[in-house]
Legacy VTK file of the C-alpha trace (Angstrom):
# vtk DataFile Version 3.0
C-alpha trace
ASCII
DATASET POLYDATA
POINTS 203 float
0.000 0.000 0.000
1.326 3.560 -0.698
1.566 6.291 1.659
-1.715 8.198 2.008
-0.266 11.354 0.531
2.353 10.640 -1.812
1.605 11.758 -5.393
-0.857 8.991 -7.484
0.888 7.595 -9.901
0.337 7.609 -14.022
-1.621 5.464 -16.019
0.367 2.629 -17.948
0.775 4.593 -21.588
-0.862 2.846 -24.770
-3.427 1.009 -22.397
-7.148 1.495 -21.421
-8.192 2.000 -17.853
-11.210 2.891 -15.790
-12.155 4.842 -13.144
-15.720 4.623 -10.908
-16.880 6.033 -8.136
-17.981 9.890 -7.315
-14.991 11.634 -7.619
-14.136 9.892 -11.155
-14.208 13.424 -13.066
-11.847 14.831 -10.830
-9.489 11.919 -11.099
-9.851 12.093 -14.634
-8.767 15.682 -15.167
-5.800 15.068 -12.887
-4.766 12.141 -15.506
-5.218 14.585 -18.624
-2.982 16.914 -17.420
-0.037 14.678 -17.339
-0.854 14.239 -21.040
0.255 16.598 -23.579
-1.693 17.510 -26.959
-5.484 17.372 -27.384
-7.881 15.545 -25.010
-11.023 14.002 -26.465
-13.606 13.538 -24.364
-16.624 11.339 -25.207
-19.893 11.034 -23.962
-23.446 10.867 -25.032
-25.385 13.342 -26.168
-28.636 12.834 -24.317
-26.181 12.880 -20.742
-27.903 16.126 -18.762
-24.397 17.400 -17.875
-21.229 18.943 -19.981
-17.713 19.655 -18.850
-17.684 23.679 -17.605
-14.433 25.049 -19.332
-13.852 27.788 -16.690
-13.955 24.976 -13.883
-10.699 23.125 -15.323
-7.305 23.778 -14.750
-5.691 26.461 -16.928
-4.312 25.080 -19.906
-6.933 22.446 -20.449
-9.681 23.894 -22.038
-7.650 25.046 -25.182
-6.789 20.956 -25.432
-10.197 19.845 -24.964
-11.885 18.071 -27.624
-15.722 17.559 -26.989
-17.278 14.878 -28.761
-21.316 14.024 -27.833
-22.328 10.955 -29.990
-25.837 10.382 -30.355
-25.787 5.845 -29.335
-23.471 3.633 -27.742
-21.949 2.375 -31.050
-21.311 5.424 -32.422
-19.606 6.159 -28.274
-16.996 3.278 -29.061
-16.306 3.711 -32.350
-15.533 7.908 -31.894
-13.235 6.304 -28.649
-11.510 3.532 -31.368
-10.629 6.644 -33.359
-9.338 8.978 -30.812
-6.914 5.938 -29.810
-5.729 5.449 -32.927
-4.674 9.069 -33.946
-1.387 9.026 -32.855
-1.604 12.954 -32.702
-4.249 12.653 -29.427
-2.562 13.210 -25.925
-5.294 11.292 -24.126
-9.143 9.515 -24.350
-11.801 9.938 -21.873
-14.910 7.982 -22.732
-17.863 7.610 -20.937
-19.994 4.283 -22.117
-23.407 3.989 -20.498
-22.840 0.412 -20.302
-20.734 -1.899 -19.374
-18.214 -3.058 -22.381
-18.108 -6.531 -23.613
-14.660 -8.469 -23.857
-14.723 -7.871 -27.555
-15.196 -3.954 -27.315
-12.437 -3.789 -24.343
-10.008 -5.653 -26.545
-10.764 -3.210 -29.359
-10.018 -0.223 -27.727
-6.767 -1.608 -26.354
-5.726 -2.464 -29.707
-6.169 1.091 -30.929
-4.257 2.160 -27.981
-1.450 -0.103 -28.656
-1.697 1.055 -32.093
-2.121 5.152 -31.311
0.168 5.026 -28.389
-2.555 6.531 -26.649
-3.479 6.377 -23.039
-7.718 6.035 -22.326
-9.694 6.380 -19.459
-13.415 4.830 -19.256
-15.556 6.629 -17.201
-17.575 3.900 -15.803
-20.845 2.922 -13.475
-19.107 1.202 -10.208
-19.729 -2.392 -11.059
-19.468 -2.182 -14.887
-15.844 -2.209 -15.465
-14.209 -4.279 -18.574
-11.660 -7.884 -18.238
-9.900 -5.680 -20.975
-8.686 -3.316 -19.412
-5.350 -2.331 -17.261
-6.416 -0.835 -13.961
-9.079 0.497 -12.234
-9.671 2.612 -9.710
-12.359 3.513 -7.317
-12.371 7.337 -6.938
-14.633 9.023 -4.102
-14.447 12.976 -2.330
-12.993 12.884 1.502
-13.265 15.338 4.209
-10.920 17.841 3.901
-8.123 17.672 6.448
-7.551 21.526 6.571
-9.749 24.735 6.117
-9.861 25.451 2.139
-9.119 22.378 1.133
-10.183 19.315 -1.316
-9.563 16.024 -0.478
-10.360 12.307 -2.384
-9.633 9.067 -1.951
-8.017 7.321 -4.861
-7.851 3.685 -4.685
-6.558 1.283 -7.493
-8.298 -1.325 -7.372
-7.239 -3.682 -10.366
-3.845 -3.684 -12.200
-2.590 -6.328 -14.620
0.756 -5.225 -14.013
1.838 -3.818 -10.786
0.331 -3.496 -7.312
-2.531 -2.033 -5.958
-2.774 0.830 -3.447
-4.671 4.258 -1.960
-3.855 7.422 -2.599
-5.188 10.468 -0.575
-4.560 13.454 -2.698
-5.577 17.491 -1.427
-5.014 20.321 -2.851
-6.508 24.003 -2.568
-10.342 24.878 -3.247
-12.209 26.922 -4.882
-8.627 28.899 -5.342
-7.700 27.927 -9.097
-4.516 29.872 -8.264
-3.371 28.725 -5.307
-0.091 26.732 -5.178
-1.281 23.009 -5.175
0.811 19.325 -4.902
-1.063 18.720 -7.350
0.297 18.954 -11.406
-2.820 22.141 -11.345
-5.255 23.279 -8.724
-8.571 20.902 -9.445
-11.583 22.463 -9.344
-14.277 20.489 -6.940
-17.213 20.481 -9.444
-16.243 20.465 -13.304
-19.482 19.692 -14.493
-22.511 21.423 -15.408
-25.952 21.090 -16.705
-26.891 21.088 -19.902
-30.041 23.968 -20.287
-32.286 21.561 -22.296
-31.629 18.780 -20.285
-31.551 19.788 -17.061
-33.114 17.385 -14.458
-31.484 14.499 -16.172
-29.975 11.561 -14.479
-26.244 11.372 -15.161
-24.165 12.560 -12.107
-21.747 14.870 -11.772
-18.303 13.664 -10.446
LINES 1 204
203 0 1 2 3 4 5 6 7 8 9 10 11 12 13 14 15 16 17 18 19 20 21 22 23 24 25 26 27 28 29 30 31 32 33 34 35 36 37 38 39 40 41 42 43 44 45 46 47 48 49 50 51 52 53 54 55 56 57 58 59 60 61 62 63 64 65 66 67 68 69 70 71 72 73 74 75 76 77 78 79 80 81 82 83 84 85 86 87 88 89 90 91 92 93 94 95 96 97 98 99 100 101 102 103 104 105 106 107 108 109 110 111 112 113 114 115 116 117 118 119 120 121 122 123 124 125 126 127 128 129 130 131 132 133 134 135 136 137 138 139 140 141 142 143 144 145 146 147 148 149 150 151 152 153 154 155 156 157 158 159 160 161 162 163 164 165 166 167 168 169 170 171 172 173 174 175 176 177 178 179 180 181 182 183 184 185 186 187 188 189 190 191 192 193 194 195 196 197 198 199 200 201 202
């Protein structure tokens, strides 16, 4: 087990992971900033909430590649593609259901193939045989005053050890100085105006 506050490590380049839990948005920003280039990020259409460009880290939003397909085919093929552009820094995909073994192995072929890095942004319980690690990510207590705090745990990894990770860093101060690669804003999502009420939930 790692030490509760040492920094969480990268994901394994040219492989797809996953992340569940609550605080899975967070812990998915954290992850695109140690990528370079543009990030594509892929989720349905109908979902009743969209990333909030002024809520991420500076730097981001000018890399950030929005991309709402309208069905669940059309989610994993857009997420093959991304992969396999060798030009992308990093994939975040958001499938509304679990993927089968066929679909997982897919995408990690493209990654192998792109050298790309992907995240799945998943239901807790739906994750994929396919793919590297997962982690469970959920929002802590903060230990001080003006402070965020989650708990990171990995949960799965083909190819190392597992462990827990207890990351803070200042809030709602964008500008603050931060252990963190960029201050991480505590809510990054917002709803959508037409589809407000909906049912997907913010991480």
């Amino acid at each position: 087990m790692t030490a509760p506050d040492a920094d969480p490590p990268g994901l394994a380049p040219a492989r797809i992971h996953e992340a569940e839990g609550p605080g899975r948005h967070v812990f998915a920003i954290f992850q695109a900033l140690r990528h370079p280039g543009p990030v594509f990020w892929i989720r349905r259409a109908r979902c009743a909430w969209t990333p909030f460009p002024g809520g991420l880290p500076p730097g981001l939003t000018a890399r950030l590649q929005l991309i709402r397909p309208q069905s669940d085919a059309d989610l994993l093929w857009a997420t093959e593609e991304a992969l396999r552009a060798r030009v992308t820094g990093f994939v975040l995909a958001e499938p509304e259901r679990p993927l089968s073994l066929t679909a997982g192995r897919r995408l990690q072929l493209a990654a192998e193939a792109g050298r790309t890095t992907g995240l799945m942004l998943i239901r807790q319980g739906a994750g994929s045989n396919a793919t590297e690690s997962r982690w469970h990510c959920a929002p802590l207590p903060a230990a001080h005053p003006g402070m965020a705090r989650q708990r990171w745990t990995r949960i799965k990894n083909k190819r190392g050890l597992l462990g827990e990770w207890l990351p803070e860093w200042p809030a709602p101060d964008l500008g603050a100085p931060s252990p963190m690669p960029s201050a991480l804003p505590s809510s990054i999502l917002v709803p959508m105006p037409s589809l407000a009420g909906g049912g997907d939930g913010a991480g």
